[in-house]
KOLGU-422459 format. One record per residue (C-alpha): residue number from 0; residue in one letter; z, y, x negated. Coordinates in steps of 0.05 Angstrom, whole numbers, plus 5000, padded with zeros to 4 digits. Layout:
N
NUM,A,Z,Y,X
...
end
This chain:
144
0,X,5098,2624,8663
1,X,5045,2604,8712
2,X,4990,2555,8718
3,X,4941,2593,8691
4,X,4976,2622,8632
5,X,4982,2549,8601
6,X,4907,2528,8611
7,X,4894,2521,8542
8,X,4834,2479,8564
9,X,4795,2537,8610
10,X,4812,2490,8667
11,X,4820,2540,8718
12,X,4781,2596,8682
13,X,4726,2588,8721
14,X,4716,2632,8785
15,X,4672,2591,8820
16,X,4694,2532,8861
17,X,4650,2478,8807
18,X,4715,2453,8774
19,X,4786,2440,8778
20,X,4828,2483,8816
21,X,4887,2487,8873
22,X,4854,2417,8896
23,X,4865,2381,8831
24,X,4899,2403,8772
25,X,4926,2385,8705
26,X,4994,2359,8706
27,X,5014,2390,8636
28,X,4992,2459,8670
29,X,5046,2455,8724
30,X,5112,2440,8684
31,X,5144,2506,8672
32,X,5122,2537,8739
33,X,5163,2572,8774
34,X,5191,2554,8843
35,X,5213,2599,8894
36,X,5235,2587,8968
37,X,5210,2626,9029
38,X,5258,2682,9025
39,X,5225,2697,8957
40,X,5289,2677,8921
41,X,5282,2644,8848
42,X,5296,2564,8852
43,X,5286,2550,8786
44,X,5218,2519,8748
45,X,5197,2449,8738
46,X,5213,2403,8676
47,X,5186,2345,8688
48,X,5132,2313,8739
49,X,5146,2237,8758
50,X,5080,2190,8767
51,X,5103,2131,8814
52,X,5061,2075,8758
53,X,5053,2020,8819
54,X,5011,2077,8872
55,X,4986,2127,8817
56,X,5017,2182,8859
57,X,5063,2237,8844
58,X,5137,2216,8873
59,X,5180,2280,8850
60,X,5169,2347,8812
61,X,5240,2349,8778
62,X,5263,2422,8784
63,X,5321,2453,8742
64,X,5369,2495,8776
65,X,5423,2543,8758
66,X,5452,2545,8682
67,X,5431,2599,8629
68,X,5390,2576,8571
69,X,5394,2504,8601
70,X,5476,2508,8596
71,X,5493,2479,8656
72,X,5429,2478,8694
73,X,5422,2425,8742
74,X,5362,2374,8758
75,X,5331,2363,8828
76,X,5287,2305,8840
77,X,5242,2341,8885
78,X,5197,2301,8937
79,X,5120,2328,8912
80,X,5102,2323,8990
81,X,5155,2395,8999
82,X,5121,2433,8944
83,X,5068,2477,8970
84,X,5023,2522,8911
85,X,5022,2592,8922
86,X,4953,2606,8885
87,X,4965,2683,8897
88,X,5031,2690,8868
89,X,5008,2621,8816
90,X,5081,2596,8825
91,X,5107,2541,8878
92,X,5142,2548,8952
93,X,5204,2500,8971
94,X,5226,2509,9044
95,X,5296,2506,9028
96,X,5356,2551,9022
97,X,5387,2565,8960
98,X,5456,2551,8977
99,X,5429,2485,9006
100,X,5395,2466,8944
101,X,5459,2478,8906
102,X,5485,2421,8952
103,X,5426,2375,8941
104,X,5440,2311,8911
105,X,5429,2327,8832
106,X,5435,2301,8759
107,X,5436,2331,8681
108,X,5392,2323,8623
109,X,5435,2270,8593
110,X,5444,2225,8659
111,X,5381,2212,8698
112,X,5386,2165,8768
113,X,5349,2098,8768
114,X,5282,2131,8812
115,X,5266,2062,8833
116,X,5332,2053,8865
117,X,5323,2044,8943
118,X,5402,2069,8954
119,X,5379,2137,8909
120,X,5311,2141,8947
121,X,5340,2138,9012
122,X,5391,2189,8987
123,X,5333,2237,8967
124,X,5286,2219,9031
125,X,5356,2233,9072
126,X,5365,2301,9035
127,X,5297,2321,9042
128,X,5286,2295,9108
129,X,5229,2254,9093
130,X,5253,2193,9121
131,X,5193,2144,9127
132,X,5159,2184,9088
133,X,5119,2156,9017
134,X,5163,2189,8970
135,X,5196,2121,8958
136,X,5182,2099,8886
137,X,5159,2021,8874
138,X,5174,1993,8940
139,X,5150,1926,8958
140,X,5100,1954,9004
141,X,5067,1987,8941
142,X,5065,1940,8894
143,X,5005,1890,8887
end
């Protein structure tokens, strides 16, 4: 289901450029959107998007993966900076393999990682090759 199928609010309804749109959108209208990676290969959709409290940024789009009917799916902490919206096909792009993502460091429903960790960050940034990069949640730098 896209985007635009769950604005219940006529967010995006609009044609003209006057409101909300690929610029700024609605959190609650992105979880369930489907990602796919450049080869146009299924990735999974997102459950869950993580707000990093201390910057008021998004830190990770958490993406399930694999499974049927949830059995055995698998979550991704995905960095939000690798997500790019594809307005035409109203679904995301990740720039990553599917067997790599099958290898990317993961967790279930019932056992999520401490995101404020600096070992799991690194882990993540590493992953994603974002070292450097803002995706690290609550670091000293960020907090006031």
């Amino acid at each position: 289901m896209s985007y635009m199928e769950r604005d219940t609010l006529g967010i995006y309804k609009s044609g003209d450029n006057d409101g909300p749109g690929p610029a700024l959108m609605g959190a609650g209208t992105l979880i369930g959107n489907d990602v796919y990676n450049r080869m146009d290969e299924s990735l999974g959709d997102i459950k869950e998007i993580m707000l990093d409290m201390h910057t008021g940024k998004v830190a990770y789009a958490v993406l399930s993966f694999g499974g049927i009917l949830t059995m055995g799916e698998k979550l991704f902490a995905v960095p939000w900076e690798r997500l790019v919206l594809d307005t035409v096909n109203e679904r995301f792009t990740l720039d990553i393999e599917k067997e790599q993502l099958k290898n990317a460091p993961g967790f279930d429903k019932d056992h999520w990682p401490d995101m404020r960790s600096p070992d799991w960050n690194s882990e993540i940034d590493a992953f994603y090759r974002m070292s450097g990069s803002s995706s690290s949640v609550g670091s000293q730098s960020d907090r006031h």
